[in-house]
PyMOL commands that place a pseudoatom at each C-alpha (Angstrom):
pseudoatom trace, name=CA, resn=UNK, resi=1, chain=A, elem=C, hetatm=0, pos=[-4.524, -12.617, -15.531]
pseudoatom trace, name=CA, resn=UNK, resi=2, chain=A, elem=C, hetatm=0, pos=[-2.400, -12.523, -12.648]
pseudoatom trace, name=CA, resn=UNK, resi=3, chain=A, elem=C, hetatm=0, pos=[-3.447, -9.476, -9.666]
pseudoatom trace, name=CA, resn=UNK, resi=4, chain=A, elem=C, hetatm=0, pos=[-0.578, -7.989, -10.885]
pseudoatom trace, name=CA, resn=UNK, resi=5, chain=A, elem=C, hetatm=0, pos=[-0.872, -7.624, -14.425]
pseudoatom trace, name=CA, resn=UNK, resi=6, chain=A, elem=C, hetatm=0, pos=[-4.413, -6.419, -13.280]
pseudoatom trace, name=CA, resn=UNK, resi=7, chain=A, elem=C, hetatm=0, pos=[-2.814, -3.362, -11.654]
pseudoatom trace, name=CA, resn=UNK, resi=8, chain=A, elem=C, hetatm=0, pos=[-0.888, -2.642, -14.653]
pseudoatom trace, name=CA, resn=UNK, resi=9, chain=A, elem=C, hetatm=0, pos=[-3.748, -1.884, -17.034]
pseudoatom trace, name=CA, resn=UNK, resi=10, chain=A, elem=C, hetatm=0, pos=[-4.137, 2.039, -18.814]
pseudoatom trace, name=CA, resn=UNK, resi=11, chain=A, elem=C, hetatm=0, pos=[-7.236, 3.134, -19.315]
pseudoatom trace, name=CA, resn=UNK, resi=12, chain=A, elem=C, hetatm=0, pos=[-8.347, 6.159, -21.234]
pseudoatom trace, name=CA, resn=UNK, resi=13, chain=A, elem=C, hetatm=0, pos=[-11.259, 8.617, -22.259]
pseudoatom trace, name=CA, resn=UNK, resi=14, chain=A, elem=C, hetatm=0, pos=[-11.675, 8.807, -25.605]
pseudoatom trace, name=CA, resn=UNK, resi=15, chain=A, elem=C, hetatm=0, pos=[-11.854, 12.725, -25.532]
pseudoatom trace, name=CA, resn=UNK, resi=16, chain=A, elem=C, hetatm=0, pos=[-8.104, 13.020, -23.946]
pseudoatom trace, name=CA, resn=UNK, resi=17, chain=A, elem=C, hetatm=0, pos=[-5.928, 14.617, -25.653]
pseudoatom trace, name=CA, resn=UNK, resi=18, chain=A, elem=C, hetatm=0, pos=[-1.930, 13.137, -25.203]
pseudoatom trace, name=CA, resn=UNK, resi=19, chain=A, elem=C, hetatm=0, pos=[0.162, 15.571, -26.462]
pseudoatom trace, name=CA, resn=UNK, resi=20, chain=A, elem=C, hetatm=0, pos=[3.103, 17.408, -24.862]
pseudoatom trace, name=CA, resn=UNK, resi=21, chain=A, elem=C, hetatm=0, pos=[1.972, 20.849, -26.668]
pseudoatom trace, name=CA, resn=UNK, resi=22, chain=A, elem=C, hetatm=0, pos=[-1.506, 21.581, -27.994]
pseudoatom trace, name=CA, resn=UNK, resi=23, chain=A, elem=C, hetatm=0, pos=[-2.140, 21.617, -31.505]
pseudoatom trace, name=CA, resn=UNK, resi=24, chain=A, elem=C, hetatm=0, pos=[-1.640, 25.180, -32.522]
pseudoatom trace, name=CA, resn=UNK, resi=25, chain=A, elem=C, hetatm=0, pos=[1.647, 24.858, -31.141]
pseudoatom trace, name=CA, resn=UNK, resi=26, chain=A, elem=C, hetatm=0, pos=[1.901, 22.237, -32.998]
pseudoatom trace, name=CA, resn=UNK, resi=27, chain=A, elem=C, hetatm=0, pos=[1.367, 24.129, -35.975]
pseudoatom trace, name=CA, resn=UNK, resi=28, chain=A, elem=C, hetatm=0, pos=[3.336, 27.143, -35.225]
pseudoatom trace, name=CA, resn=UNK, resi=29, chain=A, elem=C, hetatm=0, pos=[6.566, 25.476, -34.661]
pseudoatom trace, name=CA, resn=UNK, resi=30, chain=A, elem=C, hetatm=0, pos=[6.295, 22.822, -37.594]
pseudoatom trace, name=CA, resn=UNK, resi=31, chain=A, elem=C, hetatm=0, pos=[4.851, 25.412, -40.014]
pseudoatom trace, name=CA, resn=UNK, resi=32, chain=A, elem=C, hetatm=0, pos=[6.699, 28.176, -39.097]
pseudoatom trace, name=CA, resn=UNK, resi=33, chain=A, elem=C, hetatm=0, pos=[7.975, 29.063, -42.583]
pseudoatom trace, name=CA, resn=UNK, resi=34, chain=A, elem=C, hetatm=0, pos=[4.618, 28.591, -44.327]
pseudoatom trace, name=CA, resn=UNK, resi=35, chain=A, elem=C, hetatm=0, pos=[2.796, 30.599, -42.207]
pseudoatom trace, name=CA, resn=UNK, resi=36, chain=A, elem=C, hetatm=0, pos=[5.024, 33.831, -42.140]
pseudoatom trace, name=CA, resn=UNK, resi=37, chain=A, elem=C, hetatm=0, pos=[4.734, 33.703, -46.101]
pseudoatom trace, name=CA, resn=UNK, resi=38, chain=A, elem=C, hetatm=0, pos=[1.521, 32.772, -46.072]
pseudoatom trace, name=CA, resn=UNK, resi=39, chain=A, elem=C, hetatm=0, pos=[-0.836, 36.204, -47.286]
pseudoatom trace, name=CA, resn=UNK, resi=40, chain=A, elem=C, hetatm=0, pos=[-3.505, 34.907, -45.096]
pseudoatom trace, name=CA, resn=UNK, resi=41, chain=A, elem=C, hetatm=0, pos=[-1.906, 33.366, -42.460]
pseudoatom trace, name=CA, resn=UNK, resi=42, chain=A, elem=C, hetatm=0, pos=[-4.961, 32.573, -40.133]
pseudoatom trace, name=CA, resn=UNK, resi=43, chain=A, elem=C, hetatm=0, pos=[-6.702, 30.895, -42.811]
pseudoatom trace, name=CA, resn=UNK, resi=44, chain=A, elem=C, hetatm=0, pos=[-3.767, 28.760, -43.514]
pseudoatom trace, name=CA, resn=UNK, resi=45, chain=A, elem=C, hetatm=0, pos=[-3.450, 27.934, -39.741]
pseudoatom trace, name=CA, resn=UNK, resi=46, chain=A, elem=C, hetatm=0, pos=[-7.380, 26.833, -40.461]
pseudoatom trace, name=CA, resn=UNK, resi=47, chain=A, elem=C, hetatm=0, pos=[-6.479, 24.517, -43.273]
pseudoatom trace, name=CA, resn=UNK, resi=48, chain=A, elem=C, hetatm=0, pos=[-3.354, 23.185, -41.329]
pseudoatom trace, name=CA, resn=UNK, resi=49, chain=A, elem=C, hetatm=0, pos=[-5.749, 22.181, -38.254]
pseudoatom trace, name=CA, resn=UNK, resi=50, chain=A, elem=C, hetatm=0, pos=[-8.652, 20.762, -39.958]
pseudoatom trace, name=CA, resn=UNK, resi=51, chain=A, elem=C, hetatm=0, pos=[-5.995, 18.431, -42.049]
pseudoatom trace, name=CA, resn=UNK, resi=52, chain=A, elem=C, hetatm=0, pos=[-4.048, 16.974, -38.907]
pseudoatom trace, name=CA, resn=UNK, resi=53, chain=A, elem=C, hetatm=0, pos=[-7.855, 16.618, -37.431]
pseudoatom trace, name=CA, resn=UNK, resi=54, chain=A, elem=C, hetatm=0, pos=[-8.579, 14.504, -39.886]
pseudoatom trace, name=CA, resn=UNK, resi=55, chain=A, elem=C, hetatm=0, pos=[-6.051, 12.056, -39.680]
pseudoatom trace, name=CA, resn=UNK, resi=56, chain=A, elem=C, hetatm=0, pos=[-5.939, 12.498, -35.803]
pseudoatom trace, name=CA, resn=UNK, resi=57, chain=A, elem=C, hetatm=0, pos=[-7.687, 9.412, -33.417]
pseudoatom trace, name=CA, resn=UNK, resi=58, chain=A, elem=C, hetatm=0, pos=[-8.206, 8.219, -30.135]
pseudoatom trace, name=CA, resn=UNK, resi=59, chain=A, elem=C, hetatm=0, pos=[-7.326, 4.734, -31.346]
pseudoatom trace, name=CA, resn=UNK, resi=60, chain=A, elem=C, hetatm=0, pos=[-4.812, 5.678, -32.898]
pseudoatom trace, name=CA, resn=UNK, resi=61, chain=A, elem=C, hetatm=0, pos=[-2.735, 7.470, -30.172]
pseudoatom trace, name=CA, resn=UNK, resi=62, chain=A, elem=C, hetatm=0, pos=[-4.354, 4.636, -27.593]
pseudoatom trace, name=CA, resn=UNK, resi=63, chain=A, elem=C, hetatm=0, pos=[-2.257, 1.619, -29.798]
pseudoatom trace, name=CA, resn=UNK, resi=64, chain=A, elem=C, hetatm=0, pos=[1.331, 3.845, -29.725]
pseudoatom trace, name=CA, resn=UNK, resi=65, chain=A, elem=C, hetatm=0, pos=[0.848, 4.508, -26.091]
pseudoatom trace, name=CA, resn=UNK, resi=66, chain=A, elem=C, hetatm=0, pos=[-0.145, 1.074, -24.859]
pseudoatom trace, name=CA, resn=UNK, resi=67, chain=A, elem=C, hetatm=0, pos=[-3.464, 1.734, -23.998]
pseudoatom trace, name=CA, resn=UNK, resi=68, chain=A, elem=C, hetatm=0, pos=[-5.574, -1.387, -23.029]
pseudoatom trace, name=CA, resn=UNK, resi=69, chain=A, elem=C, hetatm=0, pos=[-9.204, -0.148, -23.456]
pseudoatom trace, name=CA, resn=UNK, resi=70, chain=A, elem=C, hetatm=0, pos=[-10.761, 3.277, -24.121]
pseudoatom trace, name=CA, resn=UNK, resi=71, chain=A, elem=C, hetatm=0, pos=[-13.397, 3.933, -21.402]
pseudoatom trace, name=CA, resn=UNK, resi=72, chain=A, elem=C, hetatm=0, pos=[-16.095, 6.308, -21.083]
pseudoatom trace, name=CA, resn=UNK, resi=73, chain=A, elem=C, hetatm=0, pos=[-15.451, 8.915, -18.044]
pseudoatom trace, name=CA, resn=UNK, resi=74, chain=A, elem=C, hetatm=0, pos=[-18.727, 7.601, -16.153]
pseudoatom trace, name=CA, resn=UNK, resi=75, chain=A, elem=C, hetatm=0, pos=[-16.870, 4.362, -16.235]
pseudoatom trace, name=CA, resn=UNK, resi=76, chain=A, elem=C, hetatm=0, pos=[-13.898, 5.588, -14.296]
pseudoatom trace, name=CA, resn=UNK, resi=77, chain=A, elem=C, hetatm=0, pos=[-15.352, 5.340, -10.711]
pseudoatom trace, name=CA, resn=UNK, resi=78, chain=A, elem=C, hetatm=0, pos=[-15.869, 1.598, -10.487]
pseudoatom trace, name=CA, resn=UNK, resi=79, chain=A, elem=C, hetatm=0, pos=[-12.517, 0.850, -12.704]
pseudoatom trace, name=CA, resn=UNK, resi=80, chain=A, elem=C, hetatm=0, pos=[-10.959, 2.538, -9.993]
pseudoatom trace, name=CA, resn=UNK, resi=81, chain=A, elem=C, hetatm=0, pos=[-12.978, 0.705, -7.317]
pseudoatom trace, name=CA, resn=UNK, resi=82, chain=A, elem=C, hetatm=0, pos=[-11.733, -2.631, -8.546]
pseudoatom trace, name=CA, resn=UNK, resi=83, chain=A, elem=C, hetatm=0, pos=[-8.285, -1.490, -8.842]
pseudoatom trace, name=CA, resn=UNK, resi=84, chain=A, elem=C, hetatm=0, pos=[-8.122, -0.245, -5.344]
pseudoatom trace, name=CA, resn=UNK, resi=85, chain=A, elem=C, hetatm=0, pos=[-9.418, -3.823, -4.170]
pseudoatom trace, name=CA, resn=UNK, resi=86, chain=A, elem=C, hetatm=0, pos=[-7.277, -5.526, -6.849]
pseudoatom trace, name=CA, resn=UNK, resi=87, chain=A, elem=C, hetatm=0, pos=[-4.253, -3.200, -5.110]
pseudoatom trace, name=CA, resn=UNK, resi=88, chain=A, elem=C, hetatm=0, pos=[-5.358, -4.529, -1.557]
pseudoatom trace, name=CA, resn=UNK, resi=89, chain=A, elem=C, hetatm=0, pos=[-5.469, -8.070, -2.171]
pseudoatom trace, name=CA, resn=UNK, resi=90, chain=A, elem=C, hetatm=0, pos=[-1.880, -7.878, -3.956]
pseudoatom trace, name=CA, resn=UNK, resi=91, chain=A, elem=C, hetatm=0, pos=[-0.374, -5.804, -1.247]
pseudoatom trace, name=CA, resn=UNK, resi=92, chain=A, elem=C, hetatm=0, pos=[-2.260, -6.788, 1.989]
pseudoatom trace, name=CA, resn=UNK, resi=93, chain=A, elem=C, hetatm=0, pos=[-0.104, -9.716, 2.979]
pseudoatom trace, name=CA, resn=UNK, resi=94, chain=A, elem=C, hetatm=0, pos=[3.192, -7.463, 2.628]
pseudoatom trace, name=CA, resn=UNK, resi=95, chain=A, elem=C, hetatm=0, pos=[0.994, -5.117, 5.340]
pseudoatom trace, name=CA, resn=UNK, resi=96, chain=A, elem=C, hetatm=0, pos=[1.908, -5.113, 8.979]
pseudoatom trace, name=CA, resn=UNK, resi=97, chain=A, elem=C, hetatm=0, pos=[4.176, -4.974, 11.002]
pseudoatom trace, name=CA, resn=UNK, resi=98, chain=A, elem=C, hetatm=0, pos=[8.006, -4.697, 9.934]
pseudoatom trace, name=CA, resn=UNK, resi=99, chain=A, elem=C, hetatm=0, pos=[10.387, -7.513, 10.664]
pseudoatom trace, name=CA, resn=UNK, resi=100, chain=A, elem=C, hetatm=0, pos=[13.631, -5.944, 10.900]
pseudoatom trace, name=CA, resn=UNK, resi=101, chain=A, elem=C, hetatm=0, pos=[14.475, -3.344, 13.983]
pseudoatom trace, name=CA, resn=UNK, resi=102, chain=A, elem=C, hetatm=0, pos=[15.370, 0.267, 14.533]
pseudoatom trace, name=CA, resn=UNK, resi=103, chain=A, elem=C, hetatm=0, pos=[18.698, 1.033, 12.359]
pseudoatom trace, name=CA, resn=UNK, resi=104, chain=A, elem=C, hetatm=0, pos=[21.479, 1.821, 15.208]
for i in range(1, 104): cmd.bond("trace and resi %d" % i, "trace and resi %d" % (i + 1))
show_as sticks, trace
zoom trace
């Protein structure tokens, strides 16, 4: 693997969460017309919830996003440590002082 393909790599926790609105939401604005007909409509917003939490995965979201491995948080501090000297090595020889003069 080549230092820059090593600064290209996603990492993850398995207990985020990558959606653009949170689940109720969600539910709200898909279910709309079931709910408001519903008789007991916070017990259908129950049933909704548990049902996409079922089918719902880390995994599963990690392979449509790209997502190389699935780390555990306490893992995060030397990841980042070795991407920061991974980052160095690639960038320190375009470090230094700049070749072309003051602009006019």
């Amino acid at each position: 693997m080549s230092i820059l393909q090593a600064l290209d790599i996603r990492y993850a926790w398995r207990s985020s969460e990558w959606v653009s609105l949170p689940l109720e939401g969600v539910i709200e604005d898909a279910y709309r017309r079931e709910l408001e007909a519903a008789p007991d409509r916070a017990a259908l917003m129950a049933e909704i919830e548990k049902r996409l939490n079922a089918v719902r995965s880390p995994f599963r979201t990690a392979e449509a996003f790209g997502i190389e491995e699935i780390i555990d948080p306490r893992d995060t501090r030397p990841l980042l440590t070795d991407w920061v000297t991974l980052a160095y090595e690639n960038e320190r020889t375009r470090l230094g002082v700049k070749t072309r003069g003051m602009r006019p």
